[in-house]
BADRENMAR-354332 format. One record per atom (N, C-alpha, C): x, y, z; residue in three letters; atom name. Coordinates in steps of 0.05 Angstrom, whole numbers. Example, Ala and Ser with C-alpha at 12.3 -4.5 7.8 and 13.67 -1.06 7.14 Angstrom:
264/-114/156/ala/N
246/-90/156/ala/CA
264/-66/156/ala/C
257/-45/142/ser/N
273/-21/143/ser/CA
258/1/157/ser/C
end
This chain:
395/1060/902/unk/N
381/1035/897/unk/CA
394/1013/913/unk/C
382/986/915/unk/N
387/972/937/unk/CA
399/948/913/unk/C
427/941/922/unk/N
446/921/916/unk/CA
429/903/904/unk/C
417/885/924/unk/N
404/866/925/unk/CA
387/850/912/unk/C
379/834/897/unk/N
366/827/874/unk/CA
331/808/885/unk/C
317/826/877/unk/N
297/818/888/unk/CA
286/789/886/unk/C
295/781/852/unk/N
280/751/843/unk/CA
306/734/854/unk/C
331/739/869/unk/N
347/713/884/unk/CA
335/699/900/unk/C
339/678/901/unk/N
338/658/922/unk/CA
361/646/945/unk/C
361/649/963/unk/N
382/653/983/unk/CA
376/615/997/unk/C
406/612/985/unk/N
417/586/989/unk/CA
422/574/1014/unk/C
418/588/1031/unk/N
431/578/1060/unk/CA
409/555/1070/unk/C
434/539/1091/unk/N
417/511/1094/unk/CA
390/517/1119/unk/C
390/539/1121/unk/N
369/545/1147/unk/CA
343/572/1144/unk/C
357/570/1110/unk/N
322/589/1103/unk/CA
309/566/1082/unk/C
321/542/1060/unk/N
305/523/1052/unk/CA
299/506/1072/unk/C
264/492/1063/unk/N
255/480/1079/unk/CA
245/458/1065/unk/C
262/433/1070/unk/N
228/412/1054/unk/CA
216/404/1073/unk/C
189/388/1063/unk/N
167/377/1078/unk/CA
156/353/1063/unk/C
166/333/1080/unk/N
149/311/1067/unk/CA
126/309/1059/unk/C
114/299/1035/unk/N
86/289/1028/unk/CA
66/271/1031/unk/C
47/275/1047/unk/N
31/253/1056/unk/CA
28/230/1031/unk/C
40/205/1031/unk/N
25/186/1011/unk/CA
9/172/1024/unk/C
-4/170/1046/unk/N
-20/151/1046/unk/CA
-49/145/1029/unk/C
-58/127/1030/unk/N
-76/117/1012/unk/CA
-97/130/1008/unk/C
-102/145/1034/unk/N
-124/158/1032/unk/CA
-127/179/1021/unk/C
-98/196/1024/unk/N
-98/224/1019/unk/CA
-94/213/990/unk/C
-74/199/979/unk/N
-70/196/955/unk/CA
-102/190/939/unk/C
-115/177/950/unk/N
-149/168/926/unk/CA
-156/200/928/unk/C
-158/211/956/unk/N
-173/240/957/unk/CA
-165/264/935/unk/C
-136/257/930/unk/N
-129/274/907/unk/CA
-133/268/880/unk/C
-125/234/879/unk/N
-141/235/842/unk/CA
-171/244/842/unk/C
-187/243/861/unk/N
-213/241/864/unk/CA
-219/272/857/unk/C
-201/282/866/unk/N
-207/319/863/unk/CA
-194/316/830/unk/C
-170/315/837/unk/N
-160/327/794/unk/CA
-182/311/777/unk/C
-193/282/787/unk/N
-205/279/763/unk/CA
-231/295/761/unk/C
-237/307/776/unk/N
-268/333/785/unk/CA
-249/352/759/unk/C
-227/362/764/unk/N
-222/391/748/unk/CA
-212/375/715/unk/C
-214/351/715/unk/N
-207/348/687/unk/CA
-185/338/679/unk/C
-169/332/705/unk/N
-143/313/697/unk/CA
-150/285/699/unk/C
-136/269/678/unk/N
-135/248/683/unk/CA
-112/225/679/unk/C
-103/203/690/unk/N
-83/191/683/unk/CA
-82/176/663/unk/C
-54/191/648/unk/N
-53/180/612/unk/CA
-32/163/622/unk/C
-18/145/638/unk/N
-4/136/641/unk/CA
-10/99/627/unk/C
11/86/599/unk/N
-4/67/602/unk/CA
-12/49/616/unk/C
-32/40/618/unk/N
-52/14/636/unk/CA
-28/-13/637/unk/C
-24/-19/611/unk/N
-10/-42/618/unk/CA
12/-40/589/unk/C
25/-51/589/unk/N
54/-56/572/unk/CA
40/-65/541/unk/C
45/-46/524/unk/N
50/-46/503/unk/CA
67/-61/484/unk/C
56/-65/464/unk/N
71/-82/440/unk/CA
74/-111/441/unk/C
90/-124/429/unk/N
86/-153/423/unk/CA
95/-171/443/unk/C
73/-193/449/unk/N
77/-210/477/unk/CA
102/-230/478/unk/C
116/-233/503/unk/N
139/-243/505/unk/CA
132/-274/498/unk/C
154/-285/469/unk/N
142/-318/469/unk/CA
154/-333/490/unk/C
138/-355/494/unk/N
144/-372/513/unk/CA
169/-387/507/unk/C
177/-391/482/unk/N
198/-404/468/unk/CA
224/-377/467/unk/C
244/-378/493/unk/N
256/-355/494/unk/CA
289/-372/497/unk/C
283/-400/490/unk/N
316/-410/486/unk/CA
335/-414/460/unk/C
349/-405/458/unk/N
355/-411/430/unk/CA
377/-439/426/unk/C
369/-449/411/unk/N
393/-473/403/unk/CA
413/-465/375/unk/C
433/-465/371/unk/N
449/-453/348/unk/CA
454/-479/336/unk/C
443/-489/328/unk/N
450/-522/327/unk/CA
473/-515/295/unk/C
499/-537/290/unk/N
518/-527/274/unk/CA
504/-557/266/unk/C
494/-562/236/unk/N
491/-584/219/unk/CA
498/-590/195/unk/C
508/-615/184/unk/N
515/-610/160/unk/CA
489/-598/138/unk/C
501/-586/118/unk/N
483/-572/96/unk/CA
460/-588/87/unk/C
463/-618/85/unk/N
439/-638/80/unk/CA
415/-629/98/unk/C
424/-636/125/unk/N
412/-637/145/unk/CA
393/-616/148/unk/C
400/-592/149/unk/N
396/-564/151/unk/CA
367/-559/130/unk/C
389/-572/99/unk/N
360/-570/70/unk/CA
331/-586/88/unk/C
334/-607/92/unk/N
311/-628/105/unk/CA
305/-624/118/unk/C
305/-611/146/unk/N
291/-596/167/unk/CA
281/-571/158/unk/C
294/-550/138/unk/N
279/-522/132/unk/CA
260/-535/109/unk/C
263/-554/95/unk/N
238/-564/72/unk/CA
214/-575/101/unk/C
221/-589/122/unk/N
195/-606/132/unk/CA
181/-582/143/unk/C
193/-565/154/unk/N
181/-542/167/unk/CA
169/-533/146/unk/C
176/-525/122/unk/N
158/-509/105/unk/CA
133/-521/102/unk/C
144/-549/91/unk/N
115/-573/92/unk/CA
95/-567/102/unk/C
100/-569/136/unk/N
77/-564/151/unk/CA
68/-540/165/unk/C
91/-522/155/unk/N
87/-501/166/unk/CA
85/-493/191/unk/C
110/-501/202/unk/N
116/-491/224/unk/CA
146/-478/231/unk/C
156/-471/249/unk/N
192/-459/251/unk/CA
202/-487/249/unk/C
228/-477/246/unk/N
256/-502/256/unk/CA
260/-506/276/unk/C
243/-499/298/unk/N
254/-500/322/unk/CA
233/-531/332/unk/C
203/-520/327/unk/N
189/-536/329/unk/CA
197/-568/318/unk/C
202/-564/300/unk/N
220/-602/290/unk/CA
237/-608/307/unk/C
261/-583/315/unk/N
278/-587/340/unk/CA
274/-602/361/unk/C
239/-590/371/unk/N
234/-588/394/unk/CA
224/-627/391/unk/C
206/-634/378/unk/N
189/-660/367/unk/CA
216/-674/368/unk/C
238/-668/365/unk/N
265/-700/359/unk/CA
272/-702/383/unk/C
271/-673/396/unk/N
291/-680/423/unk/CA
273/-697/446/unk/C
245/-687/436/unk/N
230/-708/459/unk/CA
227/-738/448/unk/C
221/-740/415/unk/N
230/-768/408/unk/CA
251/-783/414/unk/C
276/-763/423/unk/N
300/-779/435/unk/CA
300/-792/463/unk/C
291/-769/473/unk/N
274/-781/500/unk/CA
266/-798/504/unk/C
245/-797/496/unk/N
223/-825/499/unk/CA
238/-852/490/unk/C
260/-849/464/unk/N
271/-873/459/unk/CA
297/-878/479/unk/C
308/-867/493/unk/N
333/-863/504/unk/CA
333/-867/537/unk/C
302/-853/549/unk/N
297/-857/572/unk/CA
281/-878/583/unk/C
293/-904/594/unk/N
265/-926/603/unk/CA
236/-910/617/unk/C
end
């Protein structure tokens, strides 16, 4: 019987061969155009999933005394909105009064 193992693959750098793959545009549409004929199709998602990035992405840690803190989380409740939003309403009221 012969040494040799029929299912090896022989490593040497001058019996593997690669070959680049055409991507161009054309060849690339020509092939979805065929898999989607046999039934494949791309499950890849369309567009990004889950909850949208808010626009409000700064945070302020603001350190206030305990008064302060009760009266801004009561006005927000009031009207129902965050703490940040009252934040946001003083700092432009400072503005306006601060800046000619």
């Amino acid at each position: 019987m012969s040494e040799s193992n029929p299912f090896s693959i022989s490593l040497n750098p001058g019996k593997l061969r690669t070959k680049p793959k055409d991507t161009s545009p054309g060849t690339v549409a020509r092939t979805d155009e065929a898999a989607e004929k046999h039934g494949f199709v791309d499950r890849s998602p369309q567009k990004r999933r889950g909850r949208k990035p808010s626009p409000r992405t700064g945070q302020v840690h603001a350190k206030v005394m305990p008064d302060v803190a009760k009266e801004i989380a009561a006005e927000a409740r009031f009207r129902g909105v965050q703490q940040g939003v009252i934040i946001e309403e003083a700092w432009a009221l400072y503005k306006l009064q601060n800046n000619p």
